[in-house]
C-alpha positions in Angstrom: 0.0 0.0 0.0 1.4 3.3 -1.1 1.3 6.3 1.5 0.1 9.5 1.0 3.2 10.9 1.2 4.6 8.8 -1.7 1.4 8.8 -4.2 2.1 13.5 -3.4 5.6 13.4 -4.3 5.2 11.2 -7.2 2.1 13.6 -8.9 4.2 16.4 -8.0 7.4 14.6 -10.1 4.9 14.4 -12.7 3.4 18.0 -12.6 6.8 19.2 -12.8 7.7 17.5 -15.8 5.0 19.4 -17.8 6.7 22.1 -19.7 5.1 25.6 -21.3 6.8 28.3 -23.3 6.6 31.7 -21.5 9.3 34.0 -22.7 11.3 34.7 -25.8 14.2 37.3 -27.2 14.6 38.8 -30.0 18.5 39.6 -30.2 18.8 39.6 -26.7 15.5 42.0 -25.7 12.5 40.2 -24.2 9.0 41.7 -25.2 7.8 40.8 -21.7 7.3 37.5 -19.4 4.5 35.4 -21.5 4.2 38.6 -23.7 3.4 37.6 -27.2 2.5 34.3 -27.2 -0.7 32.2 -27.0 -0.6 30.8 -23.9 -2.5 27.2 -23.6 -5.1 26.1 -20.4 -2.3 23.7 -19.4 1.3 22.5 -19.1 0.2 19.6 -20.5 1.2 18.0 -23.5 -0.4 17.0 -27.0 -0.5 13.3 -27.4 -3.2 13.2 -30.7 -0.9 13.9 -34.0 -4.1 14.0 -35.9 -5.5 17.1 -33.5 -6.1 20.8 -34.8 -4.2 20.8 -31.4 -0.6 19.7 -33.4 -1.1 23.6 -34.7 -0.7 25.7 -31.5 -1.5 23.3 -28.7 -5.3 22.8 -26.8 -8.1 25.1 -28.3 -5.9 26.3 -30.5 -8.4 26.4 -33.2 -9.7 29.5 -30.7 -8.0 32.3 -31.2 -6.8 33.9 -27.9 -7.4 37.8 -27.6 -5.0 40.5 -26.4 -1.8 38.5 -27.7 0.8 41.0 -28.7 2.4 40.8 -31.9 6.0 41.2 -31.4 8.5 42.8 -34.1 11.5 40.8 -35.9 13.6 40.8 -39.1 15.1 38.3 -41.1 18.3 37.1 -39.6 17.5 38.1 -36.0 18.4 35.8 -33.1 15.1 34.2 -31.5 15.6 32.8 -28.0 13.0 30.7 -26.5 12.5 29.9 -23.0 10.7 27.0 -21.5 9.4 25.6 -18.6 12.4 23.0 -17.1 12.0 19.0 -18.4 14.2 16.5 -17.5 12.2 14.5 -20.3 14.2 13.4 -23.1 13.4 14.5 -26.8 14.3 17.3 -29.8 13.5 21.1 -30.1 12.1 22.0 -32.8 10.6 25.6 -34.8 8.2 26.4 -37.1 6.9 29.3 -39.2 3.3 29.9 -40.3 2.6 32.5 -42.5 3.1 35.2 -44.1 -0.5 36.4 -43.0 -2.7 39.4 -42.8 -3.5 39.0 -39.0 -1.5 36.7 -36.6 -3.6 37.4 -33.9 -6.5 35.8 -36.3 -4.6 33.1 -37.7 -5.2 29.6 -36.2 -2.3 28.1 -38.0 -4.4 24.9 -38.3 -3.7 23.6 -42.2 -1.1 23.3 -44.5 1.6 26.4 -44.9 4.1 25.5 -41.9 7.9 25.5 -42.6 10.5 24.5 -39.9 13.2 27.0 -39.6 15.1 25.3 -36.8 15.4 21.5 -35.6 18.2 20.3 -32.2 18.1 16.6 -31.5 21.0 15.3 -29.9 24.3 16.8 -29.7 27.5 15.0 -28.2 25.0 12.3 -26.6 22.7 15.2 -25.1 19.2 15.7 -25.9 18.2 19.1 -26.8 16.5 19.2 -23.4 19.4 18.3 -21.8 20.9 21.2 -23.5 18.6 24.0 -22.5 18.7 22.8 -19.1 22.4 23.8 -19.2 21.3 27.1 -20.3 18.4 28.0 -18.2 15.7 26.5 -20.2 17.2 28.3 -23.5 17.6 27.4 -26.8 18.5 29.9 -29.8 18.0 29.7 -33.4 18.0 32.6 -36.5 15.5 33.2 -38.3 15.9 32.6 -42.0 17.3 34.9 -44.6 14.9 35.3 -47.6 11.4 35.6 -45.6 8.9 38.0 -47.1 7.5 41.0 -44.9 4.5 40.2 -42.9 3.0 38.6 -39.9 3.8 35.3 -38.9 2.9 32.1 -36.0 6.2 30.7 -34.3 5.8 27.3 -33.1 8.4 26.2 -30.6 8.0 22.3 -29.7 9.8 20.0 -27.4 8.8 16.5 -28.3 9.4 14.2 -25.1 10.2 10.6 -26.0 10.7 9.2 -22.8 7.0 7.2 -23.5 8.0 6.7 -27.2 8.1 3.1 -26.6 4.2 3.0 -27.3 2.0 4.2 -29.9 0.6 7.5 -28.5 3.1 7.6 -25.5 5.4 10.9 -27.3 4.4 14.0 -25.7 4.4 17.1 -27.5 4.4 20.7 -26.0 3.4 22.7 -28.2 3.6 27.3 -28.1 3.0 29.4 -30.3 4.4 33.3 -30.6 3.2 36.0 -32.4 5.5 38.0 -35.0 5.4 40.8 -37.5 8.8 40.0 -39.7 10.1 42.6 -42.0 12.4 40.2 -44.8 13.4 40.9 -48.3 11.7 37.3 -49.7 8.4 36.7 -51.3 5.9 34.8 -50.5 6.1 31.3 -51.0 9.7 31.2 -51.4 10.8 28.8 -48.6 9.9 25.1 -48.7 9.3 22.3 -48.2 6.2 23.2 -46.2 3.9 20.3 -44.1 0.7 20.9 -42.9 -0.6 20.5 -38.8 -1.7 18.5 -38.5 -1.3 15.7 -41.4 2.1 15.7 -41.3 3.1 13.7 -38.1 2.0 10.2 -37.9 1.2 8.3 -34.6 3.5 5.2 -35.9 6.2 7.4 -37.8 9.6 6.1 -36.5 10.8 9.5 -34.6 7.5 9.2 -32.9 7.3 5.5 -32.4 10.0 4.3 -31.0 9.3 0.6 -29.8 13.4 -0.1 -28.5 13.7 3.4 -27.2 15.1 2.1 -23.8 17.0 -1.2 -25.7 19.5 -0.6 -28.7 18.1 2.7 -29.6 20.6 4.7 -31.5 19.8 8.5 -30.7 22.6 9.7 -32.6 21.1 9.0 -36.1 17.6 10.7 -34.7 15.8 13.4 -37.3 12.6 15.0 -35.2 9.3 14.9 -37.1 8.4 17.6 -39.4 10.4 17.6 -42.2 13.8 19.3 -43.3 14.5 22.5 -42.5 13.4 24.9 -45.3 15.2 27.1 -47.5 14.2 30.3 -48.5 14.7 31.8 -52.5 13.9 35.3 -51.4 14.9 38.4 -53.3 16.7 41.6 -52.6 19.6 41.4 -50.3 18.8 37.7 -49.3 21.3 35.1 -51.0 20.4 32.4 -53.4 19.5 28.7 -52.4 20.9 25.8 -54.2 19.0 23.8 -55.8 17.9 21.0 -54.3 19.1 20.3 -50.5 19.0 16.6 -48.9 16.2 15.8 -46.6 16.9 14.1 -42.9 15.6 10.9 -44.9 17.6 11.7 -47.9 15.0 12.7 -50.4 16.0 15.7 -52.3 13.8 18.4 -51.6 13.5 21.2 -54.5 14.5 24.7 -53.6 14.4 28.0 -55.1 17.5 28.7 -57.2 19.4 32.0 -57.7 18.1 34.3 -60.4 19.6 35.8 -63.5 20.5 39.2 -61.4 21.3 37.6 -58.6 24.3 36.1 -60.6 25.0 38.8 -62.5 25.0 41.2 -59.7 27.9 38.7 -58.4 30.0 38.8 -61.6 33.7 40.2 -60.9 34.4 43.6 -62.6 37.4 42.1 -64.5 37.6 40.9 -67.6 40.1 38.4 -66.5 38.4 37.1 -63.2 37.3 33.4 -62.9 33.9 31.8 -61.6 33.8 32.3 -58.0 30.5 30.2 -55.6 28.6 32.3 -54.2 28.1 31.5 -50.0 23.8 30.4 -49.6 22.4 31.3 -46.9 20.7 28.4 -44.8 18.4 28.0 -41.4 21.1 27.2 -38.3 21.0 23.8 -38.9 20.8 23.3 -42.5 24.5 22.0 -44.4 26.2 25.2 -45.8 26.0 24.4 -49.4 27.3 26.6 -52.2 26.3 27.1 -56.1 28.7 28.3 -58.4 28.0 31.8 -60.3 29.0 32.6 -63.2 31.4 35.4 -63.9 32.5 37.7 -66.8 34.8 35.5 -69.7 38.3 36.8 -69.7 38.4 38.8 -73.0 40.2 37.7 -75.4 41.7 39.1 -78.7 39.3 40.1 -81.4 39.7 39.1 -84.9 38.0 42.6 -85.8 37.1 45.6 -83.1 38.0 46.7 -79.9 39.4 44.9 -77.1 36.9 44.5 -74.1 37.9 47.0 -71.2 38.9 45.9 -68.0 36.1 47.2 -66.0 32.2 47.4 -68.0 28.6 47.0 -67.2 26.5 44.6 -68.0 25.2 46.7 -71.0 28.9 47.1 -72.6 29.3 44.0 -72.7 26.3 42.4 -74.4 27.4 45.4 -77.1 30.5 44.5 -77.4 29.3 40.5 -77.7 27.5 41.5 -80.3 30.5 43.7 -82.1 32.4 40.3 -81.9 29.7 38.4 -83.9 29.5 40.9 -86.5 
């Protein structure tokens, strides 16, 4: 027979295993304690992956009033604070949008994109991690994003139940923000839809051996890849296609016509150089070559291509050449 004593400590062991998000940065200023987010009824987590719950945790399909919509740019640093969890399992973000309203959006639907993905890390759990850091965990936001409001969904999957279908945990927040980019929209991909895109038996959900054998180093958390972003202006071009966690290839936007001539050396004599992509935190740096000016070269007839020219001179002096 258990005493009473026992059965308080162990609900309270429980309790405080339950985890919300409540705070977050943007490069290093805080709008406020639970400012800006939609906070849920309870600390507890979401255990149906077919729920409208996946989107922004319990009654999410209810749009909270009075939520704040916080201010952010592409690039900025985004730190999120949770409640502490000893539980075991990924961090992952998401990005809904762009949208007219935030504070209207439910975010339930397809049009998510994950931005941001920690799973284990010199045989620590993200978890682990944060607890090293006061409950923190920081992450960019992506380079390429057009203007507009957006949901950010912060989710700490805990696996410590994994070992049964329905048994992973997810807490679920979501934040709203107004991001000003240089992308348009549409450009980042792949994109998944909550909920639809988790399955109760997926194996990063599922995971039967989880306390026997299980290899957490070759872990991917649900949700896809992380996405790139095409963009425009000031925001560098994607390659091509990037590797998923499972390794698909996903399709990406790839760099436009002025994006590469805008990198062409002014010198008639320079050679192709790659141009750096910009990628989410934990995507693979990848780079695509750009192609530069040809060195000139004698002319059978005409003048000689200058050393420096615009992009006008020489297309007229291409076509002087063919003549």
């Amino acid at each position: 027979m258990f005493s009473k004593a026992i059965i308080a400590t162990a609900l309270l062991g429980a309790a405080s295993a339950h985890q919300n998000f409540h705070q977050f940065w943007v490069n290093d200023e805080t709008p406020g304690y639970q400012v800006g987010i939609r906070m849920p009824p309870s600390n507890s987590p979401v255990t149906d992956v077919k729920s409208d719950d996946m989107a922004c945790n319990v009654d999410g399909s209810k749009v909270p009033s009075g939520v704040e919509t916080v201010a952010a740019a592409e690039g900025d640093s985004i730190k999120v604070q949770w409640d502490n969890s000893g539980h075991p399992g990924p961090i992952t973000h998401f990005l809904y949008g762009p949208v007219d309203d935030a504070s209207q959006a439910t975010g339930i639907g397809a049009g998510w994109f994950k931005i941001d993905e920690q799973d284990q890390v010199d045989g620590k759990w993200a978890n682990e991690i944060m607890q090293a850091n006061n409950m923190t965990h920081e992450f960019k936001l992506p380079t390429g994003l057009a203007s507009g409001e957006y949901l950010l969904r912060s989710e700490m999957l805990a696996l410590h139940g994994a070992q049964t279908v329905g048994g992973a945990q997810f807490y679920i927040g979501c934040a709203q923000l107004k991001i000003t980019g240089t992308g348009s929209k549409g450009a980042c991909g792949p994109t998944i839809s909550l909920p639809g895109a988790y399955n109760a038996e997926d194996d990063n959900i599922y995971i039967p051996n989880v306390y026997n054998g299980f290899d957490a180093s070759t872990y991917t958390a649900p949700g896809g890849p992380v996405a790139t972003c095409g963009g425009s202006g000031n925001a560098s071009p994607a390659p091509a296609t990037s590797a998923a966690s499972n390794g698909t290839a996903i399709a990406t936007p790839t760099a436009s016509a002025s994006a590469v001539l805008s990198s062409a050396v002014a010198t008639s004599a320079a050679a192709s150089a790659p141009a750096a992509t910009s990628v989410a935190p934990t995507s693979v740096a990848a780079e695509t070559p750009v192609a530069s000016a040809p060195a000139s070269a004698p002319a059978s007839s005409g003048s000689a291509l200058p050393e420096e020219f615009t992009l006008e001179t020489f297309i007229a002096w291409l076509k002087e050449q063919a003549a």
